[in-house]
Each structure stands twice: as C-alpha cells, then as structure tokens.
C-alpha positions in Angstrom: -16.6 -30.9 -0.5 -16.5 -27.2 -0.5 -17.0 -25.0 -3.5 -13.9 -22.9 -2.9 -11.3 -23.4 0.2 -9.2 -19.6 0.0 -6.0 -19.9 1.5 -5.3 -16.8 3.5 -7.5 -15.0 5.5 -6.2 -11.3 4.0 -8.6 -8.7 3.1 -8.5 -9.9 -0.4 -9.5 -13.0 0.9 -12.1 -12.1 2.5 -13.6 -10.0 -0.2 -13.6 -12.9 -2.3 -15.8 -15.0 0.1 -18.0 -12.7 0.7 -18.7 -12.2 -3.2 -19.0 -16.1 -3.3 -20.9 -16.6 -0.1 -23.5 -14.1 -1.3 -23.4 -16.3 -4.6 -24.4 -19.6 -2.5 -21.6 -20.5 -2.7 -19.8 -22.9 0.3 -16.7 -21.3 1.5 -13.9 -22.1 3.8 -11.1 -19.6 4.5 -8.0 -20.5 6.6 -6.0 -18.7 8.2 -3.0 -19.1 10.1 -2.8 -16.3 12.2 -5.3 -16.3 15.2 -7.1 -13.6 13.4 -7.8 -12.3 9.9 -6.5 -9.5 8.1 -3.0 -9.9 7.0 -1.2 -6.2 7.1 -4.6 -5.2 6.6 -5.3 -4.7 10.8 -5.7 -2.1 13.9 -3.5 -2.7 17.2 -1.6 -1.6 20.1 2.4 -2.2 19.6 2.5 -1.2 23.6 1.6 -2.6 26.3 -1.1 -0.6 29.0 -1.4 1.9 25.8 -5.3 2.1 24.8 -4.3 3.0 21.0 -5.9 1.1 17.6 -2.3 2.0 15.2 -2.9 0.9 11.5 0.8 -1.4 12.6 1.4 -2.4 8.8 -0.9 -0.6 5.8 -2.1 2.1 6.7 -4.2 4.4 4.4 -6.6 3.1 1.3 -6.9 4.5 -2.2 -7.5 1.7 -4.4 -10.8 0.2 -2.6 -13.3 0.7 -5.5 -17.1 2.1 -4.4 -18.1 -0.1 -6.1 -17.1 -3.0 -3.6 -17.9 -1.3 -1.1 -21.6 -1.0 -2.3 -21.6 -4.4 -3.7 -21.0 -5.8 -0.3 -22.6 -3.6 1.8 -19.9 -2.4 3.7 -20.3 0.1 6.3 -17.0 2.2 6.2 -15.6 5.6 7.3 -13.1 6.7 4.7 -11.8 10.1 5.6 -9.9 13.0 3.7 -6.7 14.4 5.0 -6.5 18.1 5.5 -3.5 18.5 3.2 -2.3 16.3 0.7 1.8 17.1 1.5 4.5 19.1 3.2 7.9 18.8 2.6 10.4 21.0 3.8 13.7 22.2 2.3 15.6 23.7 5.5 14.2 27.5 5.1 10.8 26.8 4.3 9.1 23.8 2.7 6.6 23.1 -0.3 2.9 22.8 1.4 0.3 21.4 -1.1 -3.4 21.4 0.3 -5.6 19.4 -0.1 -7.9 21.9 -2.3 -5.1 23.8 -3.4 -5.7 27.7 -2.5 -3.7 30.9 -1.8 -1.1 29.0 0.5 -0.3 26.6 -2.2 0.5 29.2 -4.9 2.8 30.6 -2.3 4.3 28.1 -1.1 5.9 26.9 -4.9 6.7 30.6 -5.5 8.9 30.5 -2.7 10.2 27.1 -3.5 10.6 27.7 -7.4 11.1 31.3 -7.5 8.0 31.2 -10.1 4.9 29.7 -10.6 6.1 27.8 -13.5 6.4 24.4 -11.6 2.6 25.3 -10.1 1.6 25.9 -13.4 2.9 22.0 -14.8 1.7 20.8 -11.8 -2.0 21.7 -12.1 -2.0 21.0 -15.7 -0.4 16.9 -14.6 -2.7 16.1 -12.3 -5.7 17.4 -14.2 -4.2 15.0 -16.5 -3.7 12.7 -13.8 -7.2 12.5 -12.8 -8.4 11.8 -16.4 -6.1 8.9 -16.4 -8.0 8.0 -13.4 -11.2 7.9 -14.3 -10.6 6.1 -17.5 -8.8 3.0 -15.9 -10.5 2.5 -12.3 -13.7 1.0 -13.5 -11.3 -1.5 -15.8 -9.5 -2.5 -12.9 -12.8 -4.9 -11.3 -13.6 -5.9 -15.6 -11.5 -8.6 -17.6 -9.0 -7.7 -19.4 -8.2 -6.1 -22.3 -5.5 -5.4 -24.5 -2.3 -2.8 -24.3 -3.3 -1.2 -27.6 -7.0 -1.0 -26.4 -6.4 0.5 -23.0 -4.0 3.0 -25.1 -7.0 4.4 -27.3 -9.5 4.3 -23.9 -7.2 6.9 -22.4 -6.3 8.5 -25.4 -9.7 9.3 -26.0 -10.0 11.2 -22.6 -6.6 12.4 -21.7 -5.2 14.8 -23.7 -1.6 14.4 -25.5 1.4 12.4 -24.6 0.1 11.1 -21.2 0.0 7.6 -22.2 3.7 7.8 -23.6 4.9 9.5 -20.4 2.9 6.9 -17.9 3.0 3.5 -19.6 5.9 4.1 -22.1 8.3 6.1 -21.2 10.5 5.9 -17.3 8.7 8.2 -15.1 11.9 10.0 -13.8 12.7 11.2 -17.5 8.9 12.6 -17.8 9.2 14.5 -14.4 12.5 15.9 -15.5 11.2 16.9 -18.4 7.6 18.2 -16.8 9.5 20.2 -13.9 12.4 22.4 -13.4 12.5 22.4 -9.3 14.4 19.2 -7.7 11.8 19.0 -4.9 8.6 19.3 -6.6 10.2 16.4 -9.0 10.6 14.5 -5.9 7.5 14.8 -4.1 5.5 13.8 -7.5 8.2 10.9 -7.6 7.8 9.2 -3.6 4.3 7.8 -5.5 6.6 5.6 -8.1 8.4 3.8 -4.9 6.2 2.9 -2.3 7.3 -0.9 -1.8 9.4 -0.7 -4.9 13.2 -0.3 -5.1 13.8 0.7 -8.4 15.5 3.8 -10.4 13.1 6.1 -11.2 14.4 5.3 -15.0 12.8 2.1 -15.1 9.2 1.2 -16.1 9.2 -0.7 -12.7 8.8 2.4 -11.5 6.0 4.0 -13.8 3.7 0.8 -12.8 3.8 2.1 -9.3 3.1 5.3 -9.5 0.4 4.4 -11.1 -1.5 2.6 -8.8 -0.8 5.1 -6.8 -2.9 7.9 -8.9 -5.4 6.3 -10.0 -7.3 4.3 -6.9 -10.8 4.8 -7.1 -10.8 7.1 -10.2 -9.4 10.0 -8.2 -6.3 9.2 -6.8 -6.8 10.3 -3.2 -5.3 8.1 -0.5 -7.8 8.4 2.5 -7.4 7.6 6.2 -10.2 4.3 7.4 -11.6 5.9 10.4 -11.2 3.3 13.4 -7.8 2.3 11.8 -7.2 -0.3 9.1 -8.4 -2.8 11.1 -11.6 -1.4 10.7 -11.3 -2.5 7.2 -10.9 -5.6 8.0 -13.5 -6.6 10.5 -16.4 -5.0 8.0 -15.1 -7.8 5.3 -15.5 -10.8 8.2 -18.8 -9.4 8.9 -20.2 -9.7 5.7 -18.4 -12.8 4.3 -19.5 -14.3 7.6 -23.3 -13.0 7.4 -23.1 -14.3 3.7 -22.4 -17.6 4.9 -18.5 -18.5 5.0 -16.6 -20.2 7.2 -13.5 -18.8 8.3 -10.9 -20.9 10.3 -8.0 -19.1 12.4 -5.1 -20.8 13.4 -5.2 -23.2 10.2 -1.6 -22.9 8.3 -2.2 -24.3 5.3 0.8 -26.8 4.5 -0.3 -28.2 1.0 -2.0 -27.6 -2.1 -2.6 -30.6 -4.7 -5.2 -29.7 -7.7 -5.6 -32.0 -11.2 -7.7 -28.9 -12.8 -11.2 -30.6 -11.5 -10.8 -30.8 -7.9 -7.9 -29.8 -5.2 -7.2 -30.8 -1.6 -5.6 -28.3 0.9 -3.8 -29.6 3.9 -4.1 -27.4 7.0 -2.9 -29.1 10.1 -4.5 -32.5 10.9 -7.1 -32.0 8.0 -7.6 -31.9 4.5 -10.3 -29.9 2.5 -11.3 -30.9 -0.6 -12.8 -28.2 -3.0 -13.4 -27.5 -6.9 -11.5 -24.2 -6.8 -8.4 -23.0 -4.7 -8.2 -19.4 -4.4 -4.8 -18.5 -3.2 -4.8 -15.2 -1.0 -1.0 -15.8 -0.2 2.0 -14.4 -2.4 2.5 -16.5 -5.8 5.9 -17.6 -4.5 4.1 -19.4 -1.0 1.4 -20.7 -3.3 4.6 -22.0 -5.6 5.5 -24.0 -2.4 2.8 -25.2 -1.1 1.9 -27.0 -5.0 5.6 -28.6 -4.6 7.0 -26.3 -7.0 10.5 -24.2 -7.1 10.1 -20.6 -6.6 11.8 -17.2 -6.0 10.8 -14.3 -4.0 11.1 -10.7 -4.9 11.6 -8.7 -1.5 10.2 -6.3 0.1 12.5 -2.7 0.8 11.0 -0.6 3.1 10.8 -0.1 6.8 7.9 1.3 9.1 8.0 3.0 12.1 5.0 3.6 14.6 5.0 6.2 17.0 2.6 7.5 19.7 3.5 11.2 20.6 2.4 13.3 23.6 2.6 16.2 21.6 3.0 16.7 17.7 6.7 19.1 17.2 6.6 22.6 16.3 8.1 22.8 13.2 11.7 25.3 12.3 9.9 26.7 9.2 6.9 27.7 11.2 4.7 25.9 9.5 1.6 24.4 11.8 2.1 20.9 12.7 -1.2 19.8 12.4 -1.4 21.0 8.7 2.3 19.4 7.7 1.6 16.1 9.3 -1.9 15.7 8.6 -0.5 15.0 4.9 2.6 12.9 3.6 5.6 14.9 5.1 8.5 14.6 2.9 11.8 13.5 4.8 14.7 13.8 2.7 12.5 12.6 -0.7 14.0 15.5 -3.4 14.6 13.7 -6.8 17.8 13.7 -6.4 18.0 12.5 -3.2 15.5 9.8 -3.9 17.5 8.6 -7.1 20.8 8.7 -4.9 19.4 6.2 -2.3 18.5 3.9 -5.1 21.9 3.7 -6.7 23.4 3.3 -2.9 21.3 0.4 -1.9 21.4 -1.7 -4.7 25.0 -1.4 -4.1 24.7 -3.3 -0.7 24.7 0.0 1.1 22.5 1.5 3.8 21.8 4.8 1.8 23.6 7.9 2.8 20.1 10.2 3.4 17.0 7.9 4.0 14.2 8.9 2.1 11.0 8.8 4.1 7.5 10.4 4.6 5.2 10.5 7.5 1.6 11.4 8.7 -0.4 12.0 11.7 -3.9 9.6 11.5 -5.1 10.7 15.0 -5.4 14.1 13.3 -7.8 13.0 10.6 -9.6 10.0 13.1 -8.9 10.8 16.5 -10.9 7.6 17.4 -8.3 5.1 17.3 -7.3 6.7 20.5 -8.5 6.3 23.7 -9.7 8.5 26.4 -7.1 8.4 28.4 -4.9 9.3 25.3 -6.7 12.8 24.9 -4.2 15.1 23.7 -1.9 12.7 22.2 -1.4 12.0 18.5 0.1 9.0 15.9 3.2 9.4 13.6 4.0 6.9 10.8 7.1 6.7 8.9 7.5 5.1 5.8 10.9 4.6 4.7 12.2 4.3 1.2 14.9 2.4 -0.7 15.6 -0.5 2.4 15.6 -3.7 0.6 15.6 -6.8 2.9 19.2 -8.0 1.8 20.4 -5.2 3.5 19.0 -6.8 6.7 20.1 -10.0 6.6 22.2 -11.4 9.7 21.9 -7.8 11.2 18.3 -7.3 11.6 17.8 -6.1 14.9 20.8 -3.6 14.6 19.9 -2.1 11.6 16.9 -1.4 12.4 17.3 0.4 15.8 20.4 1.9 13.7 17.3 3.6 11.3 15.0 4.8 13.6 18.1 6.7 15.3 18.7 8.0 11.5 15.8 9.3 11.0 14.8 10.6 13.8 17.7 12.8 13.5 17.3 13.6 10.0 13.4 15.0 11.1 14.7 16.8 14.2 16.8 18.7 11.4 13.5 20.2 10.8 11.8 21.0 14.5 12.3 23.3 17.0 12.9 19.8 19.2 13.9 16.5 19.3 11.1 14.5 18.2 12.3 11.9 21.3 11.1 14.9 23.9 7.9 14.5 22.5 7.4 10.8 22.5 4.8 9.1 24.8 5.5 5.9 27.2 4.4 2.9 27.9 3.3 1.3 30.9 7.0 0.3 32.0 8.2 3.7 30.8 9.3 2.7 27.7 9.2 5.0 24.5 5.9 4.4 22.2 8.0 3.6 19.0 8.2 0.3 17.3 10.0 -0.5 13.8 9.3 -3.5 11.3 11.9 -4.1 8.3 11.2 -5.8 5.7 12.5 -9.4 7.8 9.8 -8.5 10.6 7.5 -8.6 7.9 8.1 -12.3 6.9 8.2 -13.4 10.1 5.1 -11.8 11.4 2.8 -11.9 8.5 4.3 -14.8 6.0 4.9 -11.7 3.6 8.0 -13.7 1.6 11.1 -11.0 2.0 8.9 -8.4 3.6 7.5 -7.3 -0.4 3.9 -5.5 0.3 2.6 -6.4 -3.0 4.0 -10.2 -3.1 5.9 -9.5 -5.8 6.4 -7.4 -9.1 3.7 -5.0 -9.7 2.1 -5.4 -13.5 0.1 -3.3 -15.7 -3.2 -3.3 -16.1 -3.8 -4.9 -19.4 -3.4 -7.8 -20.7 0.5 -8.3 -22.0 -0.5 -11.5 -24.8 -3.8 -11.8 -26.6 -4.3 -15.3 -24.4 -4.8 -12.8 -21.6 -7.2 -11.1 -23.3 -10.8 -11.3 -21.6 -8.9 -13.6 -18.2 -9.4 -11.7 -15.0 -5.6 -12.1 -14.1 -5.7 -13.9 -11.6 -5.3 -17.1 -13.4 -2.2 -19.6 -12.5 -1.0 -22.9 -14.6 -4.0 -24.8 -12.9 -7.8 -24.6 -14.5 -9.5 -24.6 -11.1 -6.7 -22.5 -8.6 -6.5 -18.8 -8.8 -4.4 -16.2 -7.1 -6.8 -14.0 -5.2 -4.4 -11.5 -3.3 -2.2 -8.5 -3.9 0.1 -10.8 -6.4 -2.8 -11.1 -9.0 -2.9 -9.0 -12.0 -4.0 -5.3 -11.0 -3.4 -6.9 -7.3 -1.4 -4.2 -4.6 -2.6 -2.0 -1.9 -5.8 -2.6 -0.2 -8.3 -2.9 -2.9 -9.7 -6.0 -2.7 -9.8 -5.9 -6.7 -7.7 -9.1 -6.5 -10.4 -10.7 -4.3 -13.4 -9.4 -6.6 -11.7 -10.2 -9.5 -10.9 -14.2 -8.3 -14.7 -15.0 -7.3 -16.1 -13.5 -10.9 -13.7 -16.0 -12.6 -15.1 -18.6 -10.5 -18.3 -17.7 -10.8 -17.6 -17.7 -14.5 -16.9 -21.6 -14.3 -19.3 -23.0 -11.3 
C-alpha cells in the first residue's frame, strides 16, 4: 500500500509529491497523458519547426520563493521589459516596466493630464501592500475573513480592503479613474479565465490573484518555456523518491475515510490518502457522484512570426509586445463583450492581449529560427457554450477576427509576417475552450477547474484547514480547484502534502 496515490500528473501534482517524497513518504502519481504537466508544458504546435511554445499557460506569478527554495528548484524566471501597451488608434498607453519619462508621457497624451498617472501610482503602491500582506498566507492554513481584514488593514492604507474584497471591482475603477482605457487595462487582470461583469465580486477574486503572486504582483516569463517548469518539478519529486506513471487514466476512486483504492487501467492502488490533482467536478465522477462543471471562456492563439510588425503609432515593437498588448480591452469595451456573450453571442469587438516570450527568452527558439519571434493571444469573454456544435468554425472564424482587429493597429497585415511550416503552412494554432477538454481533461476548457475563491476561510469550520479538504477524511484536492488554487503556483500542491503530513 502506498502512502498517497495523486491522481494527475499536473504541476500541482507534482509539487505535492515532491514535498511528500522528501517527507519519506511512498508516492505514486498517474497520469494519463504520456507525459506530465497538464497546461503547465513547452512544445512545437508545427511540424519541422525547432520552437519550445508555452501551447497552454504561459507566464508565472503566483509560484511562491518559497517553493521554489523548499524544493530546490533550479528555475529561470525572467522580467518583461515593459509591463503593457495598449493602443487607442493615434497613439497608445505604454506602461514600463519601471515606470520613467515615457510613462508619464504616454498617460498625458492619453488622459490629457496626469491625474489618472497620479491614481495609478498611488493603486498599485496600494496594490503591492496588499501583496505582501497576503502571499505568505497563501502556503499557511487558513484564517478567518475578519482576520485577513485587520492583517491588511494594518499595512494598507484606507478603503483598500472595501474596494478589493467588498465592493465589485468595476465600480472601484470607475470611481479611482476618469480615462476609459486606463480603467480597462487595470480591469483585463479581473478576467483572465473568468467571464464575468466587472460588477460582480467574481470578478474582484480574480484580479486578485492576479496582483498579488509572490508578494509583488509581477507575472514573469519561465526561461526555456513553461515546460521548463514542469520538468524541474519531475526532477525533484523523482530524485525524492516518487513514482510517477504516464499513460495511467485513472477511472475510479473509492475511499471509506481510512483507506482508498484508485483504479487506473488493469490495476488498482491502494493508499491512505488520495490527493486529487484533477478539477473537483472529474474527482466528483470518478467517487460515483453527480457533478457540474463551470467552463472555461477563453481562447489561445500561438504564433511563430518571421518578423515582429511595425506598429501605426510608431511605437517600437519590441517594447509593445514584450509586455501585455491590449487589443480592444477599454472598460467599456471589456464590459460590452460580457453582456454580449452571456447573451449567446460571439461579442461584437474581441477583447484580447498578447506578448512576445522570444523577446524576454529567446531560448525556446532554435538556431535555425534566429531572427524569428513568438506571439500569444489571449482572448477574453469566449465561454465554451458558444462553441458547442460549431467548434472548428468558430474558431478559425476568431483568429480571422482578431487578426484583423490587430492589423487595425500595424503598418501590415500581421499574416505577411507569419512564419511556415515545413509543408508551407502558416505557424498559427488556436485552442477554445472545447480543445481544452479534449486535449487536457480540463472539464469545459475552465483554467482554474472551476470558481475561483478567496483566500480566507468563509465558516469558522474552515478555520485553521488548508482548503483543500473534500467530504472524505483521507482525499484532498491538490490542484488549481483547491482553496487559493489557480495559475501555476503549486500552492494547491504544497498546501495538500502539509495537510497530509498533518495526519500520517
């Protein structure tokens, strides 16, 4: 009998055998893809094209240092150059990295003033406060909503709890800024994965996750692709002693609270604890149990480019897509596509953003790619209903879209710069939120497996757990559906072997 069989061979997974591996702890991991990782993974969509593409996640934020020094890990995590661009047909809002001159420029142009730069700077000094009051929670149990209030209370300054964890987020930016598109760009981080109004607290508990990963906020490009990522967790859980098993889809999970069997193929594994690395609603499943799924909405689009565009506004290229580039993300634009798709319609303007990784990590290209560079789009508001029994045309009916809507903004088509494969073929590849499902077992495409929650506990029986808990004493969830679970973080992971380790 094992000590723990973890079903799903994710990077939460992972991170969670290597923590009980190192505790001498026997560990099995299955898998059912022929290689670990999840969305979590570096690979050529081409064929004859020598590129590593982060296919599915793509940039890290949430991974706490303290993981990474906990297990040893040996990773490249890289700052961007600029943090965003997003134009507005004349010109465009540039926001550096360490804001300077052309910042302060930029939103006078925008605004008219520097009122908006002004409530900007004082936000995300806010912002980072926030930050560094609630990351180092994130890998402790948890504690209460009232105690969490007077922890950031007691380092942020005024109504920054209200406007966060209290109050919808599109009502504080409309209330914090006057300009339409600096509301926007501070809203895309409330909707990543999450189609929602920005006037619901759905909303607020995405942003922030978004602003608060690693107690500074900053999303970071993994040099060697996200893949790299992955392959330093199966080094270490492996050194430390785990056994992981590809190509073993788990079809069964029986537990009476003391012991549990898991059914993968021809054989059953019997173990005291089950961590569960899949989203709540396969685990629901696979323990016999009547679920529902809350999809996915978004759509991803790689591209390999011979060139990178030159840009209407003149802006350099290399500076605007070395950041997020804003596609059609003002507020109101953002708010628009919201209302229109959860009507059942494809929205009118796509939101999306984009950014260059080859500019940051040129390594995930090959020699024979010298020259060349990555786009990734991210595109908002697509919710998987709107894909059903049209897949395939809707999505080569989006990438048209946006492709046009970003030629708006170059002095070329974005097609004329697009690189080939070895049969000629344009380096571009789409996956909607259907793709997802069937490729990765992500139920309806949802990145997070399901409903993000806050970081505290929401009943005092929560109170000191490690959310990740389920109905069963001895089966935990272990992956991005757990309790301050989302983005690649392995928090979910960490947080599932301490409450084992609490019980062995």
């Amino acid at each position: 009998m094992d000590d723990v069989v973890i079903v799903g061979g994710g990077h939460n997974g992972l991170v969670a055998a290597a923590y009980l591996a190192r505790a001498g702890k026997s560990v099995r991991v299955l898998e059912k893809l022929p290689h670990v990782g999840g969305a979590a993974v570096s690979a050529s969509p081409w064929e004859g094209v020598d590129a590593r593409l982060s296919r599915f996640s793509y940039l890290v934020s949430l991974l706490p240092d303290r993981i990474v020094s906990d297990l040893g890990l040996e990773l490249a995590l890289e700052s961007r150059a600029a943090s965003s661009y997003t134009p507005n047909g004349k010109g465009g809002l540039l926001v550096e990295r360490s804001p300077g001159e052309a910042t302060v420029k930029s939103f006078e142009a925008v605004c008219g003033s520097l009122d908006d730069w002004e409530r900007w700077q004082r936000w995300y000094a806010d912002l980072e406060l926030l930050a560094q009051a609630l990351a180092p929670t994130l890998l402790e149990p948890l504690v209460s909503r009232e105690h969490l209030r007077v922890h950031v209370d007691a380092v942020a300054r005024g109504r920054l709890w209200e406007q966060v964890f209290e109050r919808p987020i599109g009502a504080t930016l409309q209330e914090l800024f006057e300009d339409n598109l600096v509301r926007g760009v501070v809203a895309t981080d409330a909707l990543i994965g999450t189609h929602s109004s920005l006037h619901s607290l759905r909303a607020n508990k995405c942003f922030l996750y978004h602003v608060i990963g690693n107690g500074t906020g900053e999303w970071k490009v993994p040099v060697g692709g996200m893949g790299s990522v992955t392959a330093e967790l199966e080094r270490v859980a492996r050194e430390a002693g785990a056994r992981i098993v590809t190509g073993a889809e788990v079809t069964s999970v029986e537990s009476d609270g003391r012991t549990a069997s898991v059914t993968y193929g021809d054989e059953t594994a019997e173990a005291r604890f089950v961590l569960s690395n899949v989203a709540p609603s396969v685990l629901g499943r696979l323990r016999g149990k009547e679920v529902h799924d809350a999809p996915g909405c978004q759509l991803k689009i790689n591209m390999l480019l011979r060139r990178l565009p030159e840009l209407r506004s003149g802006v350099d290229a290399r500076l605007a897509f070395a950041g997020t580039f804003h596609l059609d993300e003002s507020y109101d634009q953002l708010e628009v596509a919201y209302l229109e798709s959860a009507a059942g319609q494809v929205p009118s303007v796509l939101p999306g953003e984009m950014y260059c990784h080859s500019l940051t990590d040129p390594s995930i290209l090959g020699p024979s790619l010298q020259g060349h560079e990555t786009l990734t789009l991210f595109g908002l508001h697509l919710p998987a209903s709107l894909f059903e029994g049209r897949n395939t045309e809707l999505r080569d009916e989006l990438v048209r879209r946006y492709l046009d809507q970003l030629n708006a903004h170059l002095v070329e088509p974005i097609q004329d710069c697009l690189a080939v494969d070895a049969q000629g073929n344009p380096c571009i590849e789409a996956r909607t939120p259907l793709d997802l499902e069937s490729e990765l077992g992500l139920p309806g495409g949802n990145i997070f497996h399901g409903e993000l929650d806050w970081p505290f506990a929401e009943t005092d029986e929560q109170v000191g757990k490690w959310g990740v808990e389920t109905d069963v004493d001895n089966v935990f969830v272990c992956g991005a559906g757990s309790r301050r679970g989302g983005g690649v973080s392995g928090i979910g992971g960490h947080n599932a072997a301490q409450a084992v380790l609490e019980r062995i």
